[in-house]
DRENPA-3360 file (N, C-alpha, C; in nm, 2 decimals, always signed):
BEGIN
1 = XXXXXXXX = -16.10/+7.79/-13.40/-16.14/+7.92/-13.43/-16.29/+7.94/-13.38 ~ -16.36/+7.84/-13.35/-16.47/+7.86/-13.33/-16.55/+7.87/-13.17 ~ -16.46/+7.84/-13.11/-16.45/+7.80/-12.95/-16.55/+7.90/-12.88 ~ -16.47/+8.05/-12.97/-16.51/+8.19/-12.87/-16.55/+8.28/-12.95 ~ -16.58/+8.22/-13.10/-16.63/+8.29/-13.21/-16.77/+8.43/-13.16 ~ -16.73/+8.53/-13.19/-16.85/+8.68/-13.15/-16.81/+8.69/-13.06 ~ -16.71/+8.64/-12.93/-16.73/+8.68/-12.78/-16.63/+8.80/-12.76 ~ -16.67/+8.92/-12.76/-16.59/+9.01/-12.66/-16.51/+9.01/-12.54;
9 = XXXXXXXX = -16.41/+8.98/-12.56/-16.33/+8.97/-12.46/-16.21/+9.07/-12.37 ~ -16.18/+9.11/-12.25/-16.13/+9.15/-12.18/-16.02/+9.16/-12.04 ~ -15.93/+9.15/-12.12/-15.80/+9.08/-12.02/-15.70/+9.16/-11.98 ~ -15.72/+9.22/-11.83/-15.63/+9.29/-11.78/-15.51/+9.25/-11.76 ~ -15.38/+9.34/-11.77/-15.25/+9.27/-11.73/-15.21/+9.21/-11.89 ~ -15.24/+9.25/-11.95/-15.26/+9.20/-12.10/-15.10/+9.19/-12.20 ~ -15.01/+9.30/-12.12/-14.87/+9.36/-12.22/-14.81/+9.23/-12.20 ~ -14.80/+9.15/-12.10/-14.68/+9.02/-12.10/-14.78/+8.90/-12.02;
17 = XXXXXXXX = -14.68/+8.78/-12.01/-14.70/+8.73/-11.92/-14.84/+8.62/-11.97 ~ -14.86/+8.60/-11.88/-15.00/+8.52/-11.88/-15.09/+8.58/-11.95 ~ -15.12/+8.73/-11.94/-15.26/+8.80/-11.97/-15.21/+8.83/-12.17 ~ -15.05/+8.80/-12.17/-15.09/+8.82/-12.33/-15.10/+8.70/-12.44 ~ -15.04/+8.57/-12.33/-15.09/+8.47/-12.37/-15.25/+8.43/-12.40 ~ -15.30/+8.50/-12.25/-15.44/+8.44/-12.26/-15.50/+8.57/-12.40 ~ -15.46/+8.63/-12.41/-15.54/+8.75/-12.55/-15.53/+8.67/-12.66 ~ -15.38/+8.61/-12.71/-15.35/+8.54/-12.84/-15.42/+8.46/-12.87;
25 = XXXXXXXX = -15.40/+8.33/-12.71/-15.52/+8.21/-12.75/-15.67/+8.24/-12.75 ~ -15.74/+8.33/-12.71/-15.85/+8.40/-12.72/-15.87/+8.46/-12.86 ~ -15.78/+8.50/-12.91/-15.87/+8.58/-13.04/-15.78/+8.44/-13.15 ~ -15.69/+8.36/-13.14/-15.70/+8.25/-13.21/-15.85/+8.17/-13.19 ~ -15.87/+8.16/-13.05/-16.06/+8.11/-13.06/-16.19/+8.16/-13.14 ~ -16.12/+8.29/-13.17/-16.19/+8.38/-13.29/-16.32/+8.48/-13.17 ~ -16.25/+8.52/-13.03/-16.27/+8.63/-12.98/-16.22/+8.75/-13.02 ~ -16.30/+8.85/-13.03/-16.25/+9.04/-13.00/-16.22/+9.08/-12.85;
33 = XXXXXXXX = -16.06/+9.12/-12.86/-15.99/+9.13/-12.79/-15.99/+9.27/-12.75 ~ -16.02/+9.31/-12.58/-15.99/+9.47/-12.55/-15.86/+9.42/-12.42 ~ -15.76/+9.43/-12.50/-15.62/+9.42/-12.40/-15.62/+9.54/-12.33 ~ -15.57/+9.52/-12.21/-15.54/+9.65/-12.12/-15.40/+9.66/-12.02 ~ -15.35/+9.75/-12.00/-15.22/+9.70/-11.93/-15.17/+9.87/-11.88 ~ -15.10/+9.84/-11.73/-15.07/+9.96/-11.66/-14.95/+10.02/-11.82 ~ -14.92/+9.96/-11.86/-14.83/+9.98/-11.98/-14.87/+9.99/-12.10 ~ -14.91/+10.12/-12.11/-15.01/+10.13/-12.27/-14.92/+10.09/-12.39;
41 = XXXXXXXX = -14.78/+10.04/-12.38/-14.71/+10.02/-12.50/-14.69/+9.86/-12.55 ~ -14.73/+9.77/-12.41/-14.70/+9.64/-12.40/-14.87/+9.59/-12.44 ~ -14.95/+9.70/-12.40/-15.09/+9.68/-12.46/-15.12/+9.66/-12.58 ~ -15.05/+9.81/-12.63/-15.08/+9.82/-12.79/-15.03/+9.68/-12.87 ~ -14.91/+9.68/-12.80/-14.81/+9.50/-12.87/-14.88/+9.41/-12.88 ~ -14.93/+9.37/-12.76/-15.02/+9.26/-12.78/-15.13/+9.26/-12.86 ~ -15.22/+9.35/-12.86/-15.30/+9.42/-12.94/-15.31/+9.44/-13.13 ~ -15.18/+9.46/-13.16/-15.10/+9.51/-13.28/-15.10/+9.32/-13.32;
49 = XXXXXXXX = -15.01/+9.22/-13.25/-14.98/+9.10/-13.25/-15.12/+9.03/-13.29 ~ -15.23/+9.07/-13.26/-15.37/+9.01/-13.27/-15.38/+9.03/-13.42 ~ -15.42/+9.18/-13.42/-15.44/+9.22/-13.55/-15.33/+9.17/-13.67 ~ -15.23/+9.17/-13.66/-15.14/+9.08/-13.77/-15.19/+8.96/-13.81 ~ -15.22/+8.89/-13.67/-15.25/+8.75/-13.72/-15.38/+8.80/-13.78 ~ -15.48/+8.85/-13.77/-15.58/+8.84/-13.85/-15.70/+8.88/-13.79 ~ -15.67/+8.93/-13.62/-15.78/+8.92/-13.56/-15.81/+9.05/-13.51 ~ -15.92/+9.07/-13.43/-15.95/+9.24/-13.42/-15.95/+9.23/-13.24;
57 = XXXXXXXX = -15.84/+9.38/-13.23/-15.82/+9.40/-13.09/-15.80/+9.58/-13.00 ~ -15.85/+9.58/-12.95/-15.81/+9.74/-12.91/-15.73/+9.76/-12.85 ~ -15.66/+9.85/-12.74/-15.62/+9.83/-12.65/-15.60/+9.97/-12.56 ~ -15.61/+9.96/-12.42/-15.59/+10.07/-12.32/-15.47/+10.07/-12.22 ~ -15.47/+10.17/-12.18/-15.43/+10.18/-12.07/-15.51/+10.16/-11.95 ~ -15.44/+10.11/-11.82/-15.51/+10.09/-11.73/-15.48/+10.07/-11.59 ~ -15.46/+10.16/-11.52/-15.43/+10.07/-11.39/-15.55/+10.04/-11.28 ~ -15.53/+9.88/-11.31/-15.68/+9.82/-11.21/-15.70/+9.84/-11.10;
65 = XXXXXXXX = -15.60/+9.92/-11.04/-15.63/+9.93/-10.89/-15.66/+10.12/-10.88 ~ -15.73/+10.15/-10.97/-15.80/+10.26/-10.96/-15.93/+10.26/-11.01 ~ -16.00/+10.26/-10.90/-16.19/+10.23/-10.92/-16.24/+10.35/-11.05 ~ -16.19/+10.46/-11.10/-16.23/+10.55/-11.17/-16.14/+10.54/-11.34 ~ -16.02/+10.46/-11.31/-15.98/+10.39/-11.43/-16.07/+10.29/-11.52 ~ -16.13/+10.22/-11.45/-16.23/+10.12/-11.45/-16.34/+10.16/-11.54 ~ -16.46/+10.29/-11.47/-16.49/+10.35/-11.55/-16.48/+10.41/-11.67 ~ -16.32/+10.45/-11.70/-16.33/+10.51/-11.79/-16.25/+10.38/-11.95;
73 = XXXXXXXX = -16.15/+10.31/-11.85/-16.17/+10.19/-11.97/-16.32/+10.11/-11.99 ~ -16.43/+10.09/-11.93/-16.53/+9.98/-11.98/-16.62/+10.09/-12.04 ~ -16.60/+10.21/-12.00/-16.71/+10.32/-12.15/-16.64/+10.28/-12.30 ~ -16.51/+10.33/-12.25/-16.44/+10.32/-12.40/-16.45/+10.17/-12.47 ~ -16.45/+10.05/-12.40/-16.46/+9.92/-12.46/-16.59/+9.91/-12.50 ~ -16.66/+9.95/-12.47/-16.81/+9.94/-12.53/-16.89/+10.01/-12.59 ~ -16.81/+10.14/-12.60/-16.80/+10.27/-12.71/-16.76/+10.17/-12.84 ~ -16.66/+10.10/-12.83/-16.58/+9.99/-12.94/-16.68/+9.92/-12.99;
81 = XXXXXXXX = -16.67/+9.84/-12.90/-16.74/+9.71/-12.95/-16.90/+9.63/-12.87 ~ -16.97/+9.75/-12.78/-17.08/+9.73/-12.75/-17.09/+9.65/-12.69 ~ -17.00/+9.53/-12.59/-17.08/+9.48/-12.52/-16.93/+9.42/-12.47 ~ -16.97/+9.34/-12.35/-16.85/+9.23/-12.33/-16.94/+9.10/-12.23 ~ -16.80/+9.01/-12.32/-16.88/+8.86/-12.27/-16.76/+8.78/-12.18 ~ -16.67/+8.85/-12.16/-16.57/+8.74/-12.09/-16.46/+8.87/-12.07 ~ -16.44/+8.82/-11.88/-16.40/+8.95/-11.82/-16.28/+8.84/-11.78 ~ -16.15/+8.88/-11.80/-16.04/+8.81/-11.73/-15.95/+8.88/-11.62;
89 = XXXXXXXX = -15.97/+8.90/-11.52/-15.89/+9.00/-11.41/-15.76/+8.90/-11.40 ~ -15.62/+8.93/-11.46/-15.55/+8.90/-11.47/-15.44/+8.99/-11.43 ~ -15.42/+9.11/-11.41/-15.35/+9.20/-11.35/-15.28/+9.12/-11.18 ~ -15.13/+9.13/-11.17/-15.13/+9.12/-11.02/-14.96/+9.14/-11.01 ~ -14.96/+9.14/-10.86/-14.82/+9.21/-10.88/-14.78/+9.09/-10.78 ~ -14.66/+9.04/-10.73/-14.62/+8.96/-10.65/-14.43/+8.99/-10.60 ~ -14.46/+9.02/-10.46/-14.34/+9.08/-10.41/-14.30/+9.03/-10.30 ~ -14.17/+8.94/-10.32/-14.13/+8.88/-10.22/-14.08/+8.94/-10.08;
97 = XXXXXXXX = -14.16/+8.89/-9.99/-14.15/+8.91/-9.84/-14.23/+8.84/-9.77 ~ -14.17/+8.83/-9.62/-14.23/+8.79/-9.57/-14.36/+8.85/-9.47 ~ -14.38/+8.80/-9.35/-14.52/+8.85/-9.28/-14.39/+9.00/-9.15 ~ -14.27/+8.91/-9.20/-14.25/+9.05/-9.09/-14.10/+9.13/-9.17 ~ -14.12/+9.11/-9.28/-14.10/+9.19/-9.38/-14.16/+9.30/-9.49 ~ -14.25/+9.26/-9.49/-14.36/+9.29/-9.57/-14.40/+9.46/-9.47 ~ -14.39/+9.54/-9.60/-14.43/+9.71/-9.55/-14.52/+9.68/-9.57 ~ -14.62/+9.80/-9.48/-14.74/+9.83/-9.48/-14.76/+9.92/-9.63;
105 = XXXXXXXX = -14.69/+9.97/-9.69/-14.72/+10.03/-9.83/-14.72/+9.90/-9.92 ~ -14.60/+9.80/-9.88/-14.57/+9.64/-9.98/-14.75/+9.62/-9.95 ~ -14.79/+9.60/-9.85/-14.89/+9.55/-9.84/-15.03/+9.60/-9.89 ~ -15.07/+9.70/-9.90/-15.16/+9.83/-9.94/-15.12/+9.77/-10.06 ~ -15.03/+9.79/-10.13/-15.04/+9.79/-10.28/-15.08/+9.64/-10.35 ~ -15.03/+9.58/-10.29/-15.09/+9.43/-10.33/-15.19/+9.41/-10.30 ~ -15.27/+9.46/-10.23/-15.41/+9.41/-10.20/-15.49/+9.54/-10.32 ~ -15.42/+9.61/-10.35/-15.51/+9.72/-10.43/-15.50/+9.63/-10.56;
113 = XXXXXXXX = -15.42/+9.61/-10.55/-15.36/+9.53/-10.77/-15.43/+9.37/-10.76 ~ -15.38/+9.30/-10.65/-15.42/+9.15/-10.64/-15.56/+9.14/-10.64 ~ -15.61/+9.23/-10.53/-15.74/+9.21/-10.49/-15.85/+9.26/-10.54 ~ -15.84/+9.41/-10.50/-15.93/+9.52/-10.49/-15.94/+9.53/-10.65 ~ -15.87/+9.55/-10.74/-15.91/+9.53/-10.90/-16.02/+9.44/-10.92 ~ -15.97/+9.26/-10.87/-16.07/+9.21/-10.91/-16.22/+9.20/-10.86 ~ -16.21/+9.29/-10.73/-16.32/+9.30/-10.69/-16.39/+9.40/-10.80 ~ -16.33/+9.53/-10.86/-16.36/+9.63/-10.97/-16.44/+9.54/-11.05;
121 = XXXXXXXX = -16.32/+9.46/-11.12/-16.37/+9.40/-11.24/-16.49/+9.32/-11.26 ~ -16.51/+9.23/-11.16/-16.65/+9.17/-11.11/-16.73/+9.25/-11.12 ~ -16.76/+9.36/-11.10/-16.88/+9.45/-11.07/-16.88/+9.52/-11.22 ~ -16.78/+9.53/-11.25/-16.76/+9.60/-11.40/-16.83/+9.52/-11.46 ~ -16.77/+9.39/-11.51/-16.84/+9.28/-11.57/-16.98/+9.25/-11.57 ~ -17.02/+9.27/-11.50/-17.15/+9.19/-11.43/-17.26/+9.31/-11.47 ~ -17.24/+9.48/-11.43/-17.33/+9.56/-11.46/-17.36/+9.53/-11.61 ~ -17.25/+9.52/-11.71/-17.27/+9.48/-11.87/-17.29/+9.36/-11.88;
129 = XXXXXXXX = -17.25/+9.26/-11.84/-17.34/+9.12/-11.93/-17.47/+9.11/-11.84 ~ -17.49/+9.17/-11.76/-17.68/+9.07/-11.70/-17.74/+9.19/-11.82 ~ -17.71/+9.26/-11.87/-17.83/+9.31/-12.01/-17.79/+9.21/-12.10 ~ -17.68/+9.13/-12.14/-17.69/+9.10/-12.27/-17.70/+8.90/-12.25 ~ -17.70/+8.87/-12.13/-17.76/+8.76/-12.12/-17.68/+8.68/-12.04 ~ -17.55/+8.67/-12.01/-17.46/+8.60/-11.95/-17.33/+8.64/-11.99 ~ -17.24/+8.58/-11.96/-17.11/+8.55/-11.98/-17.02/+8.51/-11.89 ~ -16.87/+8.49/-11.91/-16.79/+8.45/-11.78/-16.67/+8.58/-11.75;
137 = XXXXXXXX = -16.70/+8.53/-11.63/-16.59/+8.63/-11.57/-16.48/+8.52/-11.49 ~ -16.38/+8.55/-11.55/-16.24/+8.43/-11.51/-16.13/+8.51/-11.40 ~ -16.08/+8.49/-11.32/-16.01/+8.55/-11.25/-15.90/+8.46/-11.22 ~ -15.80/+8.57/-11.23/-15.64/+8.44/-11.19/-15.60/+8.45/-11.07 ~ -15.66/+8.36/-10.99/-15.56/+8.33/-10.82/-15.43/+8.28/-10.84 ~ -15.43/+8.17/-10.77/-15.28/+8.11/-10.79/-15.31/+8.01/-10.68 ~ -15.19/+7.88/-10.69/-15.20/+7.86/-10.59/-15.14/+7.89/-10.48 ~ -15.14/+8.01/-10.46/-15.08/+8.05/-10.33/-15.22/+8.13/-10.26;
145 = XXXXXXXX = -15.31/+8.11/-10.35/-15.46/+8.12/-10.30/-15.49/+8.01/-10.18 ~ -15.43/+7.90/-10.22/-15.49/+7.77/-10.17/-15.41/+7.74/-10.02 ~ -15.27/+7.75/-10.04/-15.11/+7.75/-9.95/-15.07/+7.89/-9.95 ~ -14.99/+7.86/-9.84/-14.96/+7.98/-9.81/-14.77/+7.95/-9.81 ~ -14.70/+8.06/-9.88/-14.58/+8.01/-9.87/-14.49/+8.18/-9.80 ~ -14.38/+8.12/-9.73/-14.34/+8.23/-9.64/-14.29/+8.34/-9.67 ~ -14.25/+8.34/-9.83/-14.20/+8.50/-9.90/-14.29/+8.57/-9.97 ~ -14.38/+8.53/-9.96/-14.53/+8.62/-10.01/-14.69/+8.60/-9.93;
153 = XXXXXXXX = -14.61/+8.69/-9.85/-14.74/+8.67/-9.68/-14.86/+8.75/-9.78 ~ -14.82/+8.89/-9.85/-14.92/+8.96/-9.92/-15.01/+8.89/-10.00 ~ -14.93/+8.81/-10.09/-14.96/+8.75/-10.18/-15.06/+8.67/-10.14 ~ -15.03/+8.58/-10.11/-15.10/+8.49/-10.05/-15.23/+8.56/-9.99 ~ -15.23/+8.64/-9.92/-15.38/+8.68/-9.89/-15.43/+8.73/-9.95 ~ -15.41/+8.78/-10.07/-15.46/+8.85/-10.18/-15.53/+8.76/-10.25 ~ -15.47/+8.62/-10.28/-15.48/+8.56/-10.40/-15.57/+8.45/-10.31 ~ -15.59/+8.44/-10.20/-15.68/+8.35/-10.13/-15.84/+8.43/-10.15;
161 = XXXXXXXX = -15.79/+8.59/-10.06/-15.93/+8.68/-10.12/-16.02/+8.64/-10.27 ~ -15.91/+8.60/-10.38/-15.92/+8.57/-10.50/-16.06/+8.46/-10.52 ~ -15.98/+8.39/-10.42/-16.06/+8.24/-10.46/-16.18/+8.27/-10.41 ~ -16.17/+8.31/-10.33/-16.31/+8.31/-10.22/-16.46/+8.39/-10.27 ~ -16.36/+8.52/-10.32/-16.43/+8.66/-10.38/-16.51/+8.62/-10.52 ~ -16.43/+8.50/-10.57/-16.48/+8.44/-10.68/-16.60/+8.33/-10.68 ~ -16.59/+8.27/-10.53/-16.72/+8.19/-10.52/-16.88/+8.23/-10.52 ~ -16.86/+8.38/-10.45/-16.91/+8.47/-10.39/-16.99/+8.53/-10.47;
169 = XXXXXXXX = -16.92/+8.55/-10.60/-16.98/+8.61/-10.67/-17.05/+8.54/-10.79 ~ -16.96/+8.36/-10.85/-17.09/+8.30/-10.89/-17.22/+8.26/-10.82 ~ -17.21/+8.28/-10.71/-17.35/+8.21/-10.65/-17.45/+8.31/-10.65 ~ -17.36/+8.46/-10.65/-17.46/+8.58/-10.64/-17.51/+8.57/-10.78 ~ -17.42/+8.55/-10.91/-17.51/+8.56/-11.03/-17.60/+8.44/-11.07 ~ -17.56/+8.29/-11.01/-17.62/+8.18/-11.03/-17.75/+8.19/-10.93 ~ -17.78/+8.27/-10.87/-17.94/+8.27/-10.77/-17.99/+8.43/-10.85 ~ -17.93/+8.48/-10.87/-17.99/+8.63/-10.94/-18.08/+8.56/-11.11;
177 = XXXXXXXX = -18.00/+8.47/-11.20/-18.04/+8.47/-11.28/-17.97/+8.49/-11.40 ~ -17.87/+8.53/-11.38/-17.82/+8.61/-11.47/-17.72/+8.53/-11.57 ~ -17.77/+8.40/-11.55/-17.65/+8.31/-11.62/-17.51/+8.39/-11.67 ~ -17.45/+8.41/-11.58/-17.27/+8.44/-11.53/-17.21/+8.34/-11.44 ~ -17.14/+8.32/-11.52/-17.03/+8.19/-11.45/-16.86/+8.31/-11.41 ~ -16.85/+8.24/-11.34/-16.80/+8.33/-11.26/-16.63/+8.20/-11.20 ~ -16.55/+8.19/-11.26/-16.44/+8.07/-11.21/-16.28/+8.14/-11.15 ~ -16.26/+8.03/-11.09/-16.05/+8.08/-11.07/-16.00/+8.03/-11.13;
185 = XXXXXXXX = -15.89/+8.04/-11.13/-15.77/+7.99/-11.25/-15.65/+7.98/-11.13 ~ -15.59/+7.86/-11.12/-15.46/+7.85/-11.00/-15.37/+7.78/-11.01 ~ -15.28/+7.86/-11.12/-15.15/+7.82/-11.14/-15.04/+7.78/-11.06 ~ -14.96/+7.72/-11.12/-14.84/+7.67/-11.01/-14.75/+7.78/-11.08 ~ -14.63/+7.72/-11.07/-14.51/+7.83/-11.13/-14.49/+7.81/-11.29 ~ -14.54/+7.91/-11.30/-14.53/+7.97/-11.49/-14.44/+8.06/-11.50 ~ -14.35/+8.00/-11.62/-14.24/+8.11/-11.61/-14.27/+8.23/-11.70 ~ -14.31/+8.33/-11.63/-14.33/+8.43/-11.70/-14.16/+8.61/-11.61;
193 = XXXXXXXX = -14.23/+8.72/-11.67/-14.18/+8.79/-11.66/-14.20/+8.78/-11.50 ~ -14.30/+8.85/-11.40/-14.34/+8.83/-11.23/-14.28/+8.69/-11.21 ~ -14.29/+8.59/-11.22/-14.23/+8.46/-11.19/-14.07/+8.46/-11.19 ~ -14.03/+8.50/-11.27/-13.86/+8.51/-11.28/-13.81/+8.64/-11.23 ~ -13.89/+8.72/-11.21/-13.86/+8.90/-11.13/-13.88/+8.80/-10.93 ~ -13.97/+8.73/-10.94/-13.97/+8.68/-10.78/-13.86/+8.59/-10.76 ~ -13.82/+8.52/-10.84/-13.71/+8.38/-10.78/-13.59/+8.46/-10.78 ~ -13.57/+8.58/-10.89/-13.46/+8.67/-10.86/-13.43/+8.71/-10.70;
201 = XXXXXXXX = -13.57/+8.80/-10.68/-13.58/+8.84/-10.54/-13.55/+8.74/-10.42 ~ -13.55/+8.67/-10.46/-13.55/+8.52/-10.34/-13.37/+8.50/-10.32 ~ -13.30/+8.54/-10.40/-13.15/+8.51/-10.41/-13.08/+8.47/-10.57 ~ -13.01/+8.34/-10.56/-12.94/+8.27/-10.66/-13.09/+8.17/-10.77 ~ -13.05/+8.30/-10.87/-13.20/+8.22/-10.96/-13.18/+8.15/-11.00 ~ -13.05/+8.07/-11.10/-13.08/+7.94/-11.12/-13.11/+7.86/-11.01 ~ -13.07/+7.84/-10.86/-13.11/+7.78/-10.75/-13.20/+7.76/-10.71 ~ -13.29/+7.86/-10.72/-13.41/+7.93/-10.69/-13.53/+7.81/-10.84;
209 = XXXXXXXX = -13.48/+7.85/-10.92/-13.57/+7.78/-11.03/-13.56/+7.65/-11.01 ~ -13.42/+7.57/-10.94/-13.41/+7.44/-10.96/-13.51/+7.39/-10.87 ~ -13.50/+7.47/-10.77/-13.59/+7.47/-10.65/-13.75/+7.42/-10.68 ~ -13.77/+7.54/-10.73/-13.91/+7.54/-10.76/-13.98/+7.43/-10.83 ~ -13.84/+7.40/-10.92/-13.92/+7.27/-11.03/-13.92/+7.16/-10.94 ~ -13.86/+7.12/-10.87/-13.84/+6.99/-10.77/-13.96/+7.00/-10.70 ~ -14.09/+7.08/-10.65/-14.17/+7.14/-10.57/-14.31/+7.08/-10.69 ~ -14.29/+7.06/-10.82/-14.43/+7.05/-10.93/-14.33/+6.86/-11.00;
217 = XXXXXXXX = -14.41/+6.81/-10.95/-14.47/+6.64/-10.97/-14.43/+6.64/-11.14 ~ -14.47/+6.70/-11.20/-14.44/+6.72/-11.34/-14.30/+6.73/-11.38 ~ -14.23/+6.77/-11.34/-14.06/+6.78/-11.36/-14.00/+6.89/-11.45 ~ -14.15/+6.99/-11.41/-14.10/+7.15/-11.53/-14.16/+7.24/-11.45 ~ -14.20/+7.36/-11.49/-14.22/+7.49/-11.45/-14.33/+7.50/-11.57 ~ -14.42/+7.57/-11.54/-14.54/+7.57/-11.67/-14.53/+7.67/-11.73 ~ -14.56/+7.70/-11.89/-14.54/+7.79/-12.03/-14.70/+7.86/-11.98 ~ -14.70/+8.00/-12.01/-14.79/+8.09/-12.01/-14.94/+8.03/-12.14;
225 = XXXXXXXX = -14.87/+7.96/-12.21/-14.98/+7.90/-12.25/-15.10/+7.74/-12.21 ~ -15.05/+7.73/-12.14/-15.09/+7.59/-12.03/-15.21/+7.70/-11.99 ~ -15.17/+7.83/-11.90/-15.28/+7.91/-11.86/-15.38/+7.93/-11.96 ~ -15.33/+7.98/-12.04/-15.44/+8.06/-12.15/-15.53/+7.99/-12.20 ~ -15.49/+7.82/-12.24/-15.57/+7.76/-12.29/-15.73/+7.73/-12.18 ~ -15.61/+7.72/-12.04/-15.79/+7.71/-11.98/-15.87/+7.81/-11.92 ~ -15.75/+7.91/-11.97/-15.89/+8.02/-12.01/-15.97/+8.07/-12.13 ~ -15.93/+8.02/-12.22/-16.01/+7.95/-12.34/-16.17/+7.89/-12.31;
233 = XXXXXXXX = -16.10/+7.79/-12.18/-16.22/+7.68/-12.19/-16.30/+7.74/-12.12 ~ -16.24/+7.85/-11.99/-16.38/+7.89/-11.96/-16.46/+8.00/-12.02 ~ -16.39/+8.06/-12.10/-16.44/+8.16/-12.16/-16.55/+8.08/-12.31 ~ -16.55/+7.98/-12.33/-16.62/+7.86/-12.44/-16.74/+7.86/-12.38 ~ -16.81/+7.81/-12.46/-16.94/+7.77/-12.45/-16.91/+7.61/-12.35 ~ -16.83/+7.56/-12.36/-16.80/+7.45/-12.30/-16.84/+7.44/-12.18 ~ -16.81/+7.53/-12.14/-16.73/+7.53/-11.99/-16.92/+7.60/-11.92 ~ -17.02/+7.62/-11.98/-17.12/+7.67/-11.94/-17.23/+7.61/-11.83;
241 = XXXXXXXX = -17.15/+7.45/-11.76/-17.16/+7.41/-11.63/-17.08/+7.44/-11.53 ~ -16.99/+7.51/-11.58/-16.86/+7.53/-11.47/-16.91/+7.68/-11.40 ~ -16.92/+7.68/-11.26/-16.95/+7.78/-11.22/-16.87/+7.80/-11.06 ~ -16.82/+7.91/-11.02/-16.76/+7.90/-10.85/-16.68/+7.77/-10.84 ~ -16.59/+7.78/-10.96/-16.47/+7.61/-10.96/-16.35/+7.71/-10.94 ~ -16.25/+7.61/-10.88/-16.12/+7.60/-10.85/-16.03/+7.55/-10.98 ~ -15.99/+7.59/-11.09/-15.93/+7.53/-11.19/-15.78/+7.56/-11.19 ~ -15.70/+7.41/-11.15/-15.60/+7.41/-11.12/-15.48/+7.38/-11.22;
249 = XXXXXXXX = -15.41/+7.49/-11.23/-15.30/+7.41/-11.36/-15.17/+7.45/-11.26 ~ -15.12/+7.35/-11.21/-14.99/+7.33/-11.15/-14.88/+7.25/-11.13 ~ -14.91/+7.16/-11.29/-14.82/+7.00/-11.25/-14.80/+6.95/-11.14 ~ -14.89/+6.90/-11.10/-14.91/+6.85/-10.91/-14.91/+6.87/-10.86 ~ -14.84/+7.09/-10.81/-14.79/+7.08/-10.70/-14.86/+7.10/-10.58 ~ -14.98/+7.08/-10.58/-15.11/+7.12/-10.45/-15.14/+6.99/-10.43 ~ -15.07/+6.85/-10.53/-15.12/+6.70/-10.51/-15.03/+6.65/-10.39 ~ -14.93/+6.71/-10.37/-14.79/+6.64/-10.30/-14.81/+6.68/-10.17;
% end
């Protein structure tokens, strides 16, 4: 309970998946939660789900790939609750195709949701905690940040921008001053809702899944919560040497 005890916290992509895992275990750390999701109903759920258990959460609508959404969710979060200490850009969309597959609209849009958000969010983040002293901003690449695989040419560049955009930006707050830690997050295959909507797209999904688990050294597919917890850790006081890191949760598969 104590991990993330007073920390305001902020996780886009929040209605399913990874981003409502990472809310749960966050306000189990005894964070205040501002969930946000292109789906204000899967927001409110998760949001609603906090507050049951015991804990305090708001929630918006949002779509992150609109620079003037942005504004008008981080007034309202700090209309709430005055400040924020841990920004999680976890919003992303992943659409199987390839490099000569792949529309130029497939492509625009993924770089607006994958990318261009968390480029938003960074700058969102960052104008609010250098007043209030620091905090972390966590962002979810993948590893398809790191590899590049042939049915997600978009992806893959999106989520490499991820990694990169993320270095870039702790060094800019680690030489500014502003004690902001700034990390990636680079999952292997988690089975979430996007994870099982893509092996669909690929063909025969139990094939497709058997697939993928032969691909992770571990001999499974990883639970949405494997993610969350290490975003826990970087959102902790813990974690307050970790800065422009690569943090990898993918049962080996970037080892092989």
């Amino acid at each position: 309970m104590t991990r993330c005890s007073g920390k305001i916290a902020m996780v886009t992509g929040a209605g399913k998946g990874l981003g409502q895992a990472a809310c749960m275990r966050l306000a189990e750390a005894g964070a205040r939660l501002i969930c946000t999701d292109i789906e204000p109903a899967l927001a409110a759920r998760t949001a609603e789900g906090i507050r049951a258990a015991g804990g305090e959460a708001v929630s918006f609508e949002h779509d992150v790939a609109d620079p003037v959404a942005w504004d008008t969710v981080m007034e309202a979060a700090l209309a709430h609750f005055g400040g924020l200490d841990v920004m999680v850009n976890n919003a992303g969309i992943a659409i199987a195709a390839n490099i000569e597959t792949t529309s130029i609209e497939q492509w625009r849009r993924t770089m607006a949701v994958d990318l261009d958000s968390v480029f938003y969010g960074c700058k969102a983040a960052i104008a609010t905690m250098k007043g209030r002293g620091g905090g972390s901003i966590i962002n979810l690449s993948s590893i398809d940040g790191v590899i590049g695989e042939a049915e997600l040419a978009a992806y893959c560049a999106a989520k490499g921008g991820v990694r990169t955009l993320t270095k870039s930006v702790a060094v800019h707050c680690g030489e500014r001053g502003y004690r902001i830690r700034c990390n990636s997050i680079h999952p292997g295959y988690i089975m979430t809702p996007q994870t099982e909507g893509y092996l669909r797209d690929l063909g025969a999904f139990d094939e497709e899944v058997a697939a993928a688990t032969r691909r992770h050294p571990i001999g499974c597919l990883g639970e949405p919560d494997d993610v969350a917890m290490m975003v826990v850790y970087l959102a902790s006081d813990e974690a307050k040497f970790v800065t422009g890191a690569e943090m990898v949760v993918d049962g080996g598969y970037l080892a092989v």
